[in-house]
N, C-alpha and C positions, 0 to 999 in steps of 0.2 A: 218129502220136501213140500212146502205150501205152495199150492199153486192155483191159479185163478183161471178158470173158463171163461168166456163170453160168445156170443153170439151177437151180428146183424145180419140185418132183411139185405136183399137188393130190391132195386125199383124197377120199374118202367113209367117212362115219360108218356104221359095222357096227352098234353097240350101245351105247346109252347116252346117245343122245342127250338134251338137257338136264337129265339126272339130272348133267350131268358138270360141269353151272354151279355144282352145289352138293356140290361133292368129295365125288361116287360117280364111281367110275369108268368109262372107254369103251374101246370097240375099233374103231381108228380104222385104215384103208390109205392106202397112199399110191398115186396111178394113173399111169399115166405121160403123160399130159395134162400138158407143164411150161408152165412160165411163166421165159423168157429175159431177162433182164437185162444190159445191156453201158453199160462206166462208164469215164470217162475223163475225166484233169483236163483245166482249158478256161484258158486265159490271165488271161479276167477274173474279176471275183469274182460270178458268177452260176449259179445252177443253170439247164442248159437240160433238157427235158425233151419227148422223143419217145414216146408211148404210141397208137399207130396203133387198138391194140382198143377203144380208151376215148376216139377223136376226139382225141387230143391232139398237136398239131404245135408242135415253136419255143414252147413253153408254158416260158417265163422267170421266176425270182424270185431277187431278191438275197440272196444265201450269207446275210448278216445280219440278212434277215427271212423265214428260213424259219419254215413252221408258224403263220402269220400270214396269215389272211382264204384262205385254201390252197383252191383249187377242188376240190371232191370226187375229181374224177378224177384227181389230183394229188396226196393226201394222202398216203397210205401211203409212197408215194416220197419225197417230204417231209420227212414227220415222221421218215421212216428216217433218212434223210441227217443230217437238227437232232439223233437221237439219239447217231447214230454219233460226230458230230462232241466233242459236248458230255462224250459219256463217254473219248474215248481222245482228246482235246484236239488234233485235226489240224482243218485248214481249209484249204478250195481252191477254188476255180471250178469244177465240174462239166458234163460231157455228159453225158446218163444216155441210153439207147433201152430200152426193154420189150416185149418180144413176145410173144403166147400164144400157147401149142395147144390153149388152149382156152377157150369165150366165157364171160365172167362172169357170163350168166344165168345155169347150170348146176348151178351152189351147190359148185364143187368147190372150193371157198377163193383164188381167184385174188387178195383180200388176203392172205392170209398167204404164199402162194406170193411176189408182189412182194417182199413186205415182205422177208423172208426170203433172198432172190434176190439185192438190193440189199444188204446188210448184209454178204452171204458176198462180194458183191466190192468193195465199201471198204474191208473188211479185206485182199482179196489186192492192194489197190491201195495202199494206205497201208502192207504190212506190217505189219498187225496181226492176229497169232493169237491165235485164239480155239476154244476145245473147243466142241463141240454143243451142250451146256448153257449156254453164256454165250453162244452165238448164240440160241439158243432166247429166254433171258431178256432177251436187249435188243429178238429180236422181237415176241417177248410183250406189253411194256413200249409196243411202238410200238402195235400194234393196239390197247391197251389207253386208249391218250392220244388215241385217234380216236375208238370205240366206247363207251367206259367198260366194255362187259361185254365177255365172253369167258371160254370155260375155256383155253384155247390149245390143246386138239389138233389145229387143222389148220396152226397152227404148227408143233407136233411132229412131224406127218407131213411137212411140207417139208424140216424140218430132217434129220430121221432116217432118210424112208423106209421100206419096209417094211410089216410088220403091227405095230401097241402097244395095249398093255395105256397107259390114262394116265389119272392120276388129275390133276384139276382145279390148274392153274397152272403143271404139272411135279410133283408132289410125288413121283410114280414115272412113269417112262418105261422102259417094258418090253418090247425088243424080243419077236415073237413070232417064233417058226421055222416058218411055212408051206408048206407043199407043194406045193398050188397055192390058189386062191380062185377060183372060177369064176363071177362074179356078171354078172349081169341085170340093167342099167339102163334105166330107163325114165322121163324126161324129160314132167312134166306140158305147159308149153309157158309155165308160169305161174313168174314170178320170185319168190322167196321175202323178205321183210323181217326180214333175221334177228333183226335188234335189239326192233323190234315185235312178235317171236314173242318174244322171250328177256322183255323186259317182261308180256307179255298173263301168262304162266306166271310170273315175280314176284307180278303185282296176286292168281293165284290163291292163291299161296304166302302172301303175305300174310294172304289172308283166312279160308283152310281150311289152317292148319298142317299138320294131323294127317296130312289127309287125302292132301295132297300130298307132305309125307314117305317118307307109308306106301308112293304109287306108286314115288316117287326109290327107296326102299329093295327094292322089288319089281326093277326094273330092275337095279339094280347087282346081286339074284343071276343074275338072266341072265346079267350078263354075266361074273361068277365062270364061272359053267358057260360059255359061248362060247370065254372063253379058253381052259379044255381041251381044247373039241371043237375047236376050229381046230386046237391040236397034232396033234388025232388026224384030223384031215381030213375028220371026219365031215359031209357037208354035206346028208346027210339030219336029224342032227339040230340044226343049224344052220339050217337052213330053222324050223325047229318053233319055236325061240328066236326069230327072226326075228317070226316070225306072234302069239305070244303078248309081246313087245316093242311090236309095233303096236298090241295091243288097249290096253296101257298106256298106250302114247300120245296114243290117241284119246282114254282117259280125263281126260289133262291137256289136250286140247281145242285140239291143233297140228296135228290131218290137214287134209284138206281133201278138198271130195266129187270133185275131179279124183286126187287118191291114192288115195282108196277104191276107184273104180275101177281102176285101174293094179293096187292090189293085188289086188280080187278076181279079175281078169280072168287073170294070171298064177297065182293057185292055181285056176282053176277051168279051166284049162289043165293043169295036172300039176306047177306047182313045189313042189318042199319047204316055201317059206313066202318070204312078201314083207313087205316093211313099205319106209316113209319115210326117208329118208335126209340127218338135218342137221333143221335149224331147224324143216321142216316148211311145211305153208302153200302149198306147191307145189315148184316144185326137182322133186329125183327119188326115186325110189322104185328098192329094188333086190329082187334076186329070186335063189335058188339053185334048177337044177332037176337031174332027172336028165339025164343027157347027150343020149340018144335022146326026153327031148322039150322040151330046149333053144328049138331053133329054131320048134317050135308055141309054148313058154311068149314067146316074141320077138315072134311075127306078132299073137297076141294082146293084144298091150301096144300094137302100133299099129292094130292094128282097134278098140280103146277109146278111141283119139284120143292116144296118145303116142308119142313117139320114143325108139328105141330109140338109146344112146352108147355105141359100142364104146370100152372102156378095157381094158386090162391093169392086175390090183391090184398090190401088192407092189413098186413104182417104189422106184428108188432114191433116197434124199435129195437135198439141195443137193448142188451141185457145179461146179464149175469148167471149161468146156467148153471 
């Protein structure tokens, strides 16, 4: 039976986090942790669906009632498929399988990666092209019918890859030219609830306009200046952006005292600067140091009770394996 592979990256948030829910922009990577997707029509008119990372075996729903009562672990795949279908007007019976390289605690977007994953090979299954940008926006669209919020760039980094400049929904998607990125991750142990973080900083936003603004607007000059320092590779002073990004964050009241540690414990070791990475809340915390004390800023991230995820930044987007 014909059938189609694909693969996407997940990311990690450099800069900008939740300033990027309300078009300020972020600087988002992509790692090379993917998330594999293989698809193939099935005779009857059912979606079957294999997700081994998420317990999901022979997990069945008819083609006609997708995105209807859709068990969690299930969704994104799902409502991928009802979107795909609904916009380029094809309909089939479905195999789907999903694999990661990497576990959905982690916070490295393993929905949008699915999402994302699924969409690039219904297209090279049915023959439907599609540019970046119109992949981007029907994944968008899908997390978006799951979740109701989201800025999309760890859509954008599935899709594209790489290092981005990206302002909230797509409005700009800017590749960056990186040299290298040599980041320090460090793994609270704790899962983050992005939606309940992305809400908790609504209810503040709501209720201190000014104030929360004023942070959003603080952050987005960071990450004006990140964006050139990454051109220029400078990861001494990218550390320092880093650290004064964090303090901002703390300010809108998304760290958590297991981040606190991870972060102090890697600058009190020799990194250039650390902060939170994503929603916040737990997840992970990243770190740049100098090279020669690398491996001390590491041990100390797990002598404070974290683990350390080896990834490579700058992965390449979706693709067709």
């Amino acid at each position: 039976m014909h059938s189609i592979t694909t693969s996407a990256p997940g990311k990690l948030m450099l800069m900008g986090d939740h300033a990027v829910v309300y078009d300020r922009p972020c600087l988002v990577t992509a790692v090379d942790h993917r998330m594999k997707v293989t698809v193939s029509r099935a005779s009857d008119s059912m979606l079957t669906l294999n997700a081994p990372d998420v317990d999901m075996t022979n997990y069945q729903c008819s083609i006609d009632e997708l995105a209807q009562n859709t068990p969690k672990a299930a969704q994104f795949v799902e409502y991928a498929v009802r979107n795909f279908f609904q916009t380029f007007c094809v309909n089939s019976g479905l195999a789907i399988t999903s694999q990661s390289d990497f576990s959905s605690k982690f916070g490295f977007g393993s929905s949008s990666a699915v999402t994302v994953a699924t969409i690039k090979a219904l297209g090279e299954l049915f023959n439907v092209e599609m540019t970046n940008k119109e992949l981007f926006n029907l994944s968008y669209k899908t997390i978006l019918d799951i979740q109701g919020k989201g800025s999309g760039f760890d859509v954008a980094a599935a899709v594209f890859g790489g290092t981005l400049y990206f302002i909230t929904g797509g409005k700009k998607i800017i590749p960056i030219e990186v040299v290298e990125l040599p980041l320090i991750v460090g793994y609270t142990g704790v899962k983050a609830d992005t939606v309940t973080l992305i809400n908790k900083v609504k209810e503040r936003l709501d209720a201190e306009p000014d104030d929360m603004n004023k942070i959003f607007d603080d952050i987005a000059q960071l990450v004006e200046q990140g964006k050139q320092i990454l051109k220029d590779n400078d990861m001494s002073s990218l550390g320092n952006l880093f650290t004064k990004n964090q303090l901002l964050l703390s300010m809108l009241g998304v760290t958590s005292p297991m981040l606190d540690i991870l972060n102090e414990s890697a600058l009190d070791a020799g990194a250039y600067g650390a902060k939170l990475s994503g929603a916040g809340g737990g997840d992970c915390m990243i770190a740049v140091a100098p090279d020669d004390l690398r491996t001390k800023v590491m041990n100390a991230i797990v002598q404070a009770g974290g683990t350390n995820i080896e990834v490579s930044t700058n992965a390449l987007g979706v693709r067709v394996e």
